[in-house]
C-alpha positions as CSV (number, residue, x, y, z in Angstrom):
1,X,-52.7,-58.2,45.3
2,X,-50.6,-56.7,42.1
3,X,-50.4,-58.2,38.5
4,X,-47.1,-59.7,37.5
5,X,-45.4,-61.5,35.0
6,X,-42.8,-63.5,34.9
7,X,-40.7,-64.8,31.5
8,X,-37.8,-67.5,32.2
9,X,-35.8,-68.8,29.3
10,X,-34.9,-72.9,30.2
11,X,-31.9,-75.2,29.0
12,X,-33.5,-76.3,25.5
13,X,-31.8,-79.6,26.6
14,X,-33.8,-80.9,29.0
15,X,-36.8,-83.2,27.6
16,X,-40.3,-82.3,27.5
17,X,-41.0,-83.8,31.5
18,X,-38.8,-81.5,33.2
19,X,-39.7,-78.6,30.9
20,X,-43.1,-79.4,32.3
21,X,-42.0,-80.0,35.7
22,X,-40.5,-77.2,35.8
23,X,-43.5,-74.7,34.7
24,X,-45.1,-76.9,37.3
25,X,-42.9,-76.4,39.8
26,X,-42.8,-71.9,39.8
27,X,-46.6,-72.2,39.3
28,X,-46.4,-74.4,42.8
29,X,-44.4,-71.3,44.3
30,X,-46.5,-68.5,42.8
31,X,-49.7,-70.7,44.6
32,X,-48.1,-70.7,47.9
33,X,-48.8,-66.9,48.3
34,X,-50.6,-65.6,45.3
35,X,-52.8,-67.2,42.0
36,X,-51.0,-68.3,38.8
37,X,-52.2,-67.1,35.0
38,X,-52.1,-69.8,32.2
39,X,-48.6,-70.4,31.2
40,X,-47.8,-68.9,27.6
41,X,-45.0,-71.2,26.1
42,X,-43.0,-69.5,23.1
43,X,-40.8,-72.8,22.8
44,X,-37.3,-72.9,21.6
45,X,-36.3,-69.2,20.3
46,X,-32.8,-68.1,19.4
47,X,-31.0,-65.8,22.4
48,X,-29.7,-62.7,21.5
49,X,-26.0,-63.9,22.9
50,X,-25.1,-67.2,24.0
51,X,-25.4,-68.2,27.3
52,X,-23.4,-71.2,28.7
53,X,-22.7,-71.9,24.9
54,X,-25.9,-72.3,24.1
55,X,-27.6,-70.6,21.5
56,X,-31.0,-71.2,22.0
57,X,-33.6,-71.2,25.0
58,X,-37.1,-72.3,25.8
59,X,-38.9,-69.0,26.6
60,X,-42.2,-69.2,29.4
61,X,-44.2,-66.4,29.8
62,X,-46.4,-66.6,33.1
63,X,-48.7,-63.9,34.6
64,X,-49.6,-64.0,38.4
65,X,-51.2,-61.9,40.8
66,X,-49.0,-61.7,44.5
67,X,-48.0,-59.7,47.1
68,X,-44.9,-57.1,46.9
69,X,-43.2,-59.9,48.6
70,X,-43.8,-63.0,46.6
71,X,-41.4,-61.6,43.4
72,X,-39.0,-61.5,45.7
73,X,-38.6,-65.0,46.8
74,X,-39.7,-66.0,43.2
75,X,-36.5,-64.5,42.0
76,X,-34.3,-66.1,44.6
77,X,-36.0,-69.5,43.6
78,X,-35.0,-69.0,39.6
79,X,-31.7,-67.7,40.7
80,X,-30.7,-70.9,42.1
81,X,-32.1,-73.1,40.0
82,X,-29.5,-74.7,37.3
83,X,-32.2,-75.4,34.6
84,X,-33.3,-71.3,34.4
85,X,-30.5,-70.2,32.0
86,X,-32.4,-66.1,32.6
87,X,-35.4,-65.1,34.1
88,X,-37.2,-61.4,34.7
89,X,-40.1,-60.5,36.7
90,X,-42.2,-57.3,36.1
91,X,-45.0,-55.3,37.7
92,X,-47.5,-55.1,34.5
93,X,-49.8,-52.4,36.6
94,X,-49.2,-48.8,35.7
């Protein structure tokens, strides 16, 4: 298994239960195949650019340890989701 970490940035318009859910919900995918860390939740920070108009997001930091694969089909999950406004997943071994 590798260490990883993903950081999504959510619509800061949802309330705080789907916020919640949500973190619940890629932690529930990262545990199908791999362990979840301890989410690290920045809140509401200013984006560098809007996205969709909006000009702020709801940053989640979340490490996990997986297989090569599991990024994969993390990614595909966030892509498709409407509540992930941008989302990156990186390898933090050396």
């Amino acid at each position: 298994m590798r260490d990883y970490e993903v950081l999504f940035v959510l619509d800061p318009t949802l309330d705080d239960e789907k916020k919640n859910g949500l973190i619940e919900t890629v932690k529930g995918i990262i545990n199908a195949d791999g362990e979840a860390g301890e989410a690290d939740v920045w809140g509401n920070r200013k984006l560098a650019y809007e996205i969709d108009k909006k000009k702020e997001g709801y940053y989640v930091v979340l490490p996990f340890k997986a297989n090569p694969e599991l990024p994969k089909e993390l990614s595909r999950r966030l892509r498709i989701s409407d509540s992930v406004m941008r989302f990156i997943v990186t390898s933090t071994e050396e």
